[in-house]
C-alpha positions as CSV (number, residue, x, y, z in Angstrom):
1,X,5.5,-20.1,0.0
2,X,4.3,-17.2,-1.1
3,X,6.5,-14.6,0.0
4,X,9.5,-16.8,-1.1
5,X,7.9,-16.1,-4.3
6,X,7.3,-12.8,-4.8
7,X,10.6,-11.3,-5.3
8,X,10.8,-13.8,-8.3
9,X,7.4,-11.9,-9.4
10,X,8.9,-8.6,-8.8
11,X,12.1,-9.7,-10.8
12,X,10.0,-10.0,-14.2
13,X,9.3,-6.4,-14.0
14,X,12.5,-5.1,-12.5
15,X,16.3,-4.1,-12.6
16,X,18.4,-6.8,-12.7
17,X,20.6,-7.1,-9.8
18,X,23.1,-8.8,-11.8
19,X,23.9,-9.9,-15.7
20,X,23.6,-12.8,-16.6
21,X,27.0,-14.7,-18.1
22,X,27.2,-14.4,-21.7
23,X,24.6,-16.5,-23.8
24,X,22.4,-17.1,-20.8
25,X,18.8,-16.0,-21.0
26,X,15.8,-15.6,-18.7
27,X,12.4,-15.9,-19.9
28,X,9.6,-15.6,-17.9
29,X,5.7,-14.3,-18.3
30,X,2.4,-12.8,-16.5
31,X,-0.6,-12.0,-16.2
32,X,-3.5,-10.8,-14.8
33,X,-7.5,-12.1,-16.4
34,X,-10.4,-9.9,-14.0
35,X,-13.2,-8.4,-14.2
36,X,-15.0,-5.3,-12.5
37,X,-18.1,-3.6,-12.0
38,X,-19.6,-0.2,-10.9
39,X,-22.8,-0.2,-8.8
40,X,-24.6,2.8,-7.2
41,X,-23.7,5.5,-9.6
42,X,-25.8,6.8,-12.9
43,X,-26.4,5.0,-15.5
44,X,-23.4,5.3,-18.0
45,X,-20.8,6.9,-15.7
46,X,-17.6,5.5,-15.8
47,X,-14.5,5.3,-13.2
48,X,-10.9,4.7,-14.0
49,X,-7.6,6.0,-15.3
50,X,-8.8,5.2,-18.6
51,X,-12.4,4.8,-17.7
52,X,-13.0,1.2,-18.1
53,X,-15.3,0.2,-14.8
54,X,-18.9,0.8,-15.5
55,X,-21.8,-0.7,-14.7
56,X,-21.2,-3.7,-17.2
57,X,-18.9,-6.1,-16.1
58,X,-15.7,-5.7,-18.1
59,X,-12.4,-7.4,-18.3
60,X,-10.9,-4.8,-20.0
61,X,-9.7,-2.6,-16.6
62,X,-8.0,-5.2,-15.1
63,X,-6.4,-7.8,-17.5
64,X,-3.5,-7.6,-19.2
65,X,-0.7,-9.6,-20.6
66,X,3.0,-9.6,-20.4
67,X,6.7,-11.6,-21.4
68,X,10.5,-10.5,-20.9
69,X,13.6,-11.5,-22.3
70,X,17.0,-11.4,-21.1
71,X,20.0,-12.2,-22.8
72,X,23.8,-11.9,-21.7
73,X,25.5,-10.4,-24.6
74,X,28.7,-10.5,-22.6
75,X,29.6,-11.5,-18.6
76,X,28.4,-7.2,-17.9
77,X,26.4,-6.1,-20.5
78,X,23.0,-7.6,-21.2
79,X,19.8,-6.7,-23.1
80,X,16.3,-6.9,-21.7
81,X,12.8,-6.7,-23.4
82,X,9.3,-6.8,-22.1
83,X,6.0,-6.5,-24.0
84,X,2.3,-6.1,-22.8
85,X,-0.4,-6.1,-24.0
86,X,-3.8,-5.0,-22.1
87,X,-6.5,-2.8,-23.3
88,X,-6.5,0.9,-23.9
89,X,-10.4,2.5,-23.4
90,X,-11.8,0.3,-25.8
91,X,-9.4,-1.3,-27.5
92,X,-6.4,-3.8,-27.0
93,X,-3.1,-2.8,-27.4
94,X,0.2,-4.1,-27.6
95,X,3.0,-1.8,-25.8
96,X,7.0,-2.3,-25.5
97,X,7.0,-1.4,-21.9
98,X,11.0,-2.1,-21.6
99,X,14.2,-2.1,-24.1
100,X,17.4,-1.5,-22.8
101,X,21.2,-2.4,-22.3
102,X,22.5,-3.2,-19.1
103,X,25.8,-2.6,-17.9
104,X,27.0,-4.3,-14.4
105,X,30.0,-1.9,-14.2
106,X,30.3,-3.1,-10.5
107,X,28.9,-5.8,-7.8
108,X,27.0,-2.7,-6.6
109,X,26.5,-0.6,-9.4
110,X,24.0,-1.2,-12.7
111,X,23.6,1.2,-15.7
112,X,21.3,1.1,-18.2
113,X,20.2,2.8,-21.3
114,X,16.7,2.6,-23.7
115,X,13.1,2.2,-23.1
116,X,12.9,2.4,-19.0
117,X,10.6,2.4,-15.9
118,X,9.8,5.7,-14.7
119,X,10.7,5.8,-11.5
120,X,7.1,7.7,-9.8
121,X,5.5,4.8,-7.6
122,X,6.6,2.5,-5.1
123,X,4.9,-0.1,-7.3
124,X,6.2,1.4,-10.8
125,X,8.9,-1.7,-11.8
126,X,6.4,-4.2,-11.3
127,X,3.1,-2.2,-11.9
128,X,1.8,-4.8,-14.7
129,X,2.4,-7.7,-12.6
130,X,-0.4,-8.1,-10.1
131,X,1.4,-11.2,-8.8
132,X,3.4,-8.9,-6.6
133,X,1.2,-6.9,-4.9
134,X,-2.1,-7.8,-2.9
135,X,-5.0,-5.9,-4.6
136,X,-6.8,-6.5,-7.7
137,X,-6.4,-3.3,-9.1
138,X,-4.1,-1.1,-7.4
139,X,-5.8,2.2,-4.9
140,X,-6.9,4.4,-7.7
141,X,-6.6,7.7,-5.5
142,X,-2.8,7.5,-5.7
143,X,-1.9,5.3,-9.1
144,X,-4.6,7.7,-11.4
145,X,-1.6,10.4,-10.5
146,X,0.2,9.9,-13.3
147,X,0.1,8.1,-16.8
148,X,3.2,7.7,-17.9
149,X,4.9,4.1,-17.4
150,X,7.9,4.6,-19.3
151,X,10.4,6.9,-20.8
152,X,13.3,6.9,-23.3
153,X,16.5,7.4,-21.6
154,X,19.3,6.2,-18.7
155,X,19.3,5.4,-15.1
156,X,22.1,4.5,-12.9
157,X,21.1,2.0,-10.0
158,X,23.3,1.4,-6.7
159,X,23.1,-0.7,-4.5
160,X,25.1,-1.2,-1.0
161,X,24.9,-3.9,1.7
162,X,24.3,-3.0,5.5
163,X,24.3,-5.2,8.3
164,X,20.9,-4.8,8.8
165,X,19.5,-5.0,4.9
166,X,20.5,-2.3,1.9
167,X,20.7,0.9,0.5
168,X,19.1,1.3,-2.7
169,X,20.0,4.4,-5.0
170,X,18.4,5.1,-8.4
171,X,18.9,8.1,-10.7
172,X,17.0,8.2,-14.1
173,X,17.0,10.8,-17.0
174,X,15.3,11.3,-19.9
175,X,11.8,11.9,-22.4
176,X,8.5,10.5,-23.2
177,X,7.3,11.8,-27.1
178,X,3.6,11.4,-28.2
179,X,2.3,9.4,-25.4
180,X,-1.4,8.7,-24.6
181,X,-3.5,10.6,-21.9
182,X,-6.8,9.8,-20.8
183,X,-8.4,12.9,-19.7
184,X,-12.4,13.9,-19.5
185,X,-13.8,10.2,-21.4
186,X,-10.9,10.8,-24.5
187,X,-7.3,10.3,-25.5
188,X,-4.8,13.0,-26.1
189,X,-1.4,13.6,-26.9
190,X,1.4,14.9,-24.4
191,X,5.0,15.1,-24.5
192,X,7.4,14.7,-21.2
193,X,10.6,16.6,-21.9
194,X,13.6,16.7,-19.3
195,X,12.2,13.8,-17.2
196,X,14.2,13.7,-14.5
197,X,14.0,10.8,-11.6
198,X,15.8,9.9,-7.8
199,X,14.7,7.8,-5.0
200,X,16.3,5.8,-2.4
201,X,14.5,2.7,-0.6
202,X,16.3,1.5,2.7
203,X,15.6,-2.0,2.7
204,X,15.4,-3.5,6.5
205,X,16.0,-7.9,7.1
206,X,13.0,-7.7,9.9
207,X,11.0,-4.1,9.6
208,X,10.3,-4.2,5.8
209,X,11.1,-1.1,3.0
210,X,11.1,2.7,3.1
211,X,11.2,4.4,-0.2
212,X,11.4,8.2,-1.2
213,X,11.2,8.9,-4.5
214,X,10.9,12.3,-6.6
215,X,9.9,12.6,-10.6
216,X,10.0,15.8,-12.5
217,X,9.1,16.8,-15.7
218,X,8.4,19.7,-18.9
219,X,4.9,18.8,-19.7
220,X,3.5,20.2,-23.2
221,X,-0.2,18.8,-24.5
222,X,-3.7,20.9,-25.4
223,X,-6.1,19.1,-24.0
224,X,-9.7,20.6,-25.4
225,X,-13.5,19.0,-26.0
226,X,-16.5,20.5,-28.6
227,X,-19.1,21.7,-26.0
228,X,-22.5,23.1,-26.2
229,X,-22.8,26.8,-25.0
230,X,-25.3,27.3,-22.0
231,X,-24.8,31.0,-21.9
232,X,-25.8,33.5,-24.0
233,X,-26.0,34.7,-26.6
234,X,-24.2,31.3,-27.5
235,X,-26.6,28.9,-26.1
236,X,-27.1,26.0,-28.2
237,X,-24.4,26.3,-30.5
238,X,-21.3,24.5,-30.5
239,X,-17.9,25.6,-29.7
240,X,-14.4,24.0,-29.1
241,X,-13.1,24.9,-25.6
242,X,-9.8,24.5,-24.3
243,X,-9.5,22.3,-21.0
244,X,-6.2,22.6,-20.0
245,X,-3.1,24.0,-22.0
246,X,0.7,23.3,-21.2
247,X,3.6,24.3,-23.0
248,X,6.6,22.5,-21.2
249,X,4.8,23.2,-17.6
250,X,6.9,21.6,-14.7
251,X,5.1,19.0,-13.4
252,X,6.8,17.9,-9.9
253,X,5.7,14.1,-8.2
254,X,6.8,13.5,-4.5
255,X,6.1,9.8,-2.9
256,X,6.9,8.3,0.1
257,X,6.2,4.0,0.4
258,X,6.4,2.1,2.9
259,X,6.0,-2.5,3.0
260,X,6.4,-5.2,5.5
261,X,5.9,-8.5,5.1
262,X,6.7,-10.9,7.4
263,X,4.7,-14.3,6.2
264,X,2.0,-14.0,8.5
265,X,1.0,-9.9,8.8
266,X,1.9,-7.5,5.9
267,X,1.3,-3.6,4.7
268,X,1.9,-1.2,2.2
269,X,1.5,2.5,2.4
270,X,2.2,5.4,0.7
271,X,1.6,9.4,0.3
272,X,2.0,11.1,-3.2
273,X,2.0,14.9,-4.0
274,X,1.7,15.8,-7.3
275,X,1.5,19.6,-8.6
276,X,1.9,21.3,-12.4
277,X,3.1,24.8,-12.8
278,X,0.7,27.2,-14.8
279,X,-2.2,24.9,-14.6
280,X,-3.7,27.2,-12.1
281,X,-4.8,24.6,-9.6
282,X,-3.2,23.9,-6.5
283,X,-0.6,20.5,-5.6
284,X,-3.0,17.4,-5.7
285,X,-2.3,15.1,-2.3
286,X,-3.0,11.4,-2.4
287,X,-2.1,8.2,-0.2
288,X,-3.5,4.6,1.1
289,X,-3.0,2.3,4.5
290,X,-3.0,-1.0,3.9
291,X,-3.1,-4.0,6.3
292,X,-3.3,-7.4,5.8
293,X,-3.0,-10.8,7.6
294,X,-2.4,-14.4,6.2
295,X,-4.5,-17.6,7.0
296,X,-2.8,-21.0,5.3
297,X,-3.5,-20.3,1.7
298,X,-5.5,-17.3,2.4
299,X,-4.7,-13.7,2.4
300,X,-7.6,-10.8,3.9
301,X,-6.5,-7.1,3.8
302,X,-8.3,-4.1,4.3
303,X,-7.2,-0.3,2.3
304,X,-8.3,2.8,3.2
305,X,-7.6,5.6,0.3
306,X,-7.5,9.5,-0.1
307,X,-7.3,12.1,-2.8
308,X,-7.2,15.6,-1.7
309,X,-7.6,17.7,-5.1
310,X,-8.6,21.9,-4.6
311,X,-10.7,21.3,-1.9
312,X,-12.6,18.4,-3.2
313,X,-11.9,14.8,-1.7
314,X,-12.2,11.4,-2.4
315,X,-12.4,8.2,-0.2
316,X,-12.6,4.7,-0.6
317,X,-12.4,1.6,1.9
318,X,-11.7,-1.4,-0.1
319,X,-12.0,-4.9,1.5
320,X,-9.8,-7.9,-0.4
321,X,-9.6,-11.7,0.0
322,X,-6.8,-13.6,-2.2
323,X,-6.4,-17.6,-2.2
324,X,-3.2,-19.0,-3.3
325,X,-4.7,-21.5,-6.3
326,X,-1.1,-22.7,-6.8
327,X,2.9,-21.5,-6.2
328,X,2.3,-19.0,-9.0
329,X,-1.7,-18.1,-9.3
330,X,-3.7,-16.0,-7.0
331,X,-7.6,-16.0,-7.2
332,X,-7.9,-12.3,-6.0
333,X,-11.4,-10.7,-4.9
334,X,-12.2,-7.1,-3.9
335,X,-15.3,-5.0,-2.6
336,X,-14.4,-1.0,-2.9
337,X,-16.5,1.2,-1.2
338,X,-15.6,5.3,-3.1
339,X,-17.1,8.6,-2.2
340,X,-16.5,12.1,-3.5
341,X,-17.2,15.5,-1.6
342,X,-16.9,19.1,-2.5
343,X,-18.5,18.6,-5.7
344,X,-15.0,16.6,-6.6
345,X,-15.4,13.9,-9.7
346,X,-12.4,11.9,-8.1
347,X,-11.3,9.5,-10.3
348,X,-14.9,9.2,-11.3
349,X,-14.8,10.5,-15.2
350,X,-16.6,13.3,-16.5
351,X,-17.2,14.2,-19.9
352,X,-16.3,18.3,-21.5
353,X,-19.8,19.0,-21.6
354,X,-20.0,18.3,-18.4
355,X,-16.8,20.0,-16.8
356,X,-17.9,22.8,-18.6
357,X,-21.7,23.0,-17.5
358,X,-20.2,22.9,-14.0
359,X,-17.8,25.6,-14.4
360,X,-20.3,28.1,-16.1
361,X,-22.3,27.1,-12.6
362,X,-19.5,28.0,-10.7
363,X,-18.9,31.5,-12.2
364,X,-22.3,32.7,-13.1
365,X,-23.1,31.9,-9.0
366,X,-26.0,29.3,-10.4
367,X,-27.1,31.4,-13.2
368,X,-26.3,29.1,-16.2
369,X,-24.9,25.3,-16.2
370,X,-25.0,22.8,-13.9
371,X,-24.0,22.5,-10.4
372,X,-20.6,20.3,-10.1
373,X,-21.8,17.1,-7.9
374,X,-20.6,14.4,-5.9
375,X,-20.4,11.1,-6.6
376,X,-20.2,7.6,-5.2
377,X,-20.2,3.6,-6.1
378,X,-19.5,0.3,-5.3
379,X,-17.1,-1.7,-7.1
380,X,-16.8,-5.2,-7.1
381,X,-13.6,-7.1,-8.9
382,X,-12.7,-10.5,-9.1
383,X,-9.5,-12.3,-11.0
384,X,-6.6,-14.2,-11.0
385,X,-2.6,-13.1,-11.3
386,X,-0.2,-15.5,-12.6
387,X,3.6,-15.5,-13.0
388,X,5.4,-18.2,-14.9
């Protein structure tokens, strides 16, 4: 029952393989409610793309809230909304993840035009809907990558029937103005100009998906923090210090995915390399193995993750158990075992101060600062996803 469903789950949240006839709509909704805590780390330190797991337990990583609407304004040419909210650091916020016009201008061939999808993961169209996909929260190491969900601009989607499955094409253009980026415990602006996207997925009948998929972009946004200086004659005083500058940088994101699902046994997989022109750092690998097997109603599955960033590393092992409640609610629960090495924060968040004690440490040889450190935790989540 359930894998009869989830393509319904990952149609909320994706293209539309055809319009609807003129004055038909679709409405549909989802959701995720969970919560998530940190154990085994200090006191106060935080882990997430926007640095929500601590050692409180919090529902503010993992839920979120969504609807979309979609309306035939003629037999080809349709108009599609969604909205979300979930929270944002601290706060909840309500987002218009998708606006666009559709054009079927073939059996095969969909364009569309407005708020869009960017195109970066193998999960990107139906990121916000856990329903269709078997984690709680999805492997950090990869999907911390990048920020942006959306852009402002066109894609052109093709699709072509084999004998054996289909042939997926998708090409996307466009920008992303004064978006949010979490970076070192606070939010800043950045702009995405010339975003530019392609992948293919070859879609198999009986040995699951493979998709490629590349995403580039001119990144501009001045990242900085007020530290305190540790070396003198400066010590003690305060001081703005630039983190990271970009002034359209290309920023370049390679992935490769990879699913099966046959009813009893499934997997997903997938290697990401991610790299940023002038930032003086070198390209930033990532990927996950994920296996899984079915029991009646029950679903176990075990992930093993990796980020490889300028010779630090994080890993994780996380260990999942889902239970189909009903058709269209999972009760989802996780254990996540992460470690960091080469002195590597990982996806583990680390204030200015901090960053900046450790790289006075680095260049004074010990002299002044702090040395950078590993770190590790356990995180524990439990929730429920829900289409409808």
């Amino acid at each position: 029952m359930l894998k009869r469903l989830l393509p319904l789950a990952i149609c909320l949240a994706s293209t539309t393989v055809y319009a609807l006839d003129q004055g038909e709509y679709r409405l549909n909704g989802f959701g995720t409610v969970g919560f998530t805590h940190l154990g085994g780390e200090d006191e106060g330190r935080s882990y997430g793309v926007s640095g929500q797991t601590t050692d409180a337990w919090r529902g503010d990583q993992l839920s979120k809230f969504g609807g979309q609407f979609s309306y035939g304004l003629t037999d080809t040419l349709g108009v599609t909304v969604q909205a979300t909210a979930k929270p944002l650091q601290d706060e909840w916020k309500a987002n218009i993840e998708w606006a666009y016009l559709s054009w079927q201008a073939t059996d095969a061939l969909m364009l569309r035009a407005g708020r869009l999808r960017t195109p970066v993961y193998m999960y990107s169209e139906s990121i916000d809907v856990g329903f269709s996909y078997p984690w709680l929260r999805l492997p950090d190491e990869v999907y911390s990558q990048v920020q942006l969900s959306n852009y402002e601009g066109v894609d052109a989607n093709y699709s072509l029937p084999l004998s054996f499955g289909s042939l997926s094409f998708q090409v996307a253009g466009g920008q992303a103005k004064n978006r949010d980026y979490f970076a070192y415990d606070e939010l800043y602006d950045i702009d995405y100009d010339k975003v530019f996207g392609a992948n293919v997925s070859l879609a198999s009948n009986d040995f699951g998906t493979l998709r490629v998929g590349y995403v580039e972009a001119d990144i501009t946004t001045d990242i900085n923090g007020s530290v305190v200086g540790v070396v003198p004659p400066g010590v003690g005083v305060s001081q703005q210090q630039s983190l990271l500058n970009l002034k359209k940088n290309k920023g370049k994101f390679t992935s490769i995915g990879y699913q099966y699902d046959d009813g009893s046994w499934l997997s997903a997989n997938e290697w990401t390399r991610r790299s940023v022109e002038g930032d003086g750092m070198e390209s930033i690998d990532a990927f996950y193995l994920m296996g899984g097997r079915r029991f009646g109603e029950f679903l176990a599955h075990v992930t093993y993750a990796q980020l490889d960033d300028n010779g630090g590393r994080q890993t994780s092992w996380t260990y999942g158990l889902n239970y189909n409640i009903a058709p269209t609610v999972v009760l989802k629960g996780e254990y996540k075992r992460v470690d960091t090495s080469g002195g590597y924060d990982g996806v583990f968040v680390r204030g200015a101060q901090e960053l900046y004690q450790n790289t006075v440490s680095e260049r004074t040889n010990g002299a002044f600062g702090v040395p950078a450190r590993n770190y590790d935790g356990d995180i524990v989540s439990v929730g429920v996803d829900f289409v409808f």
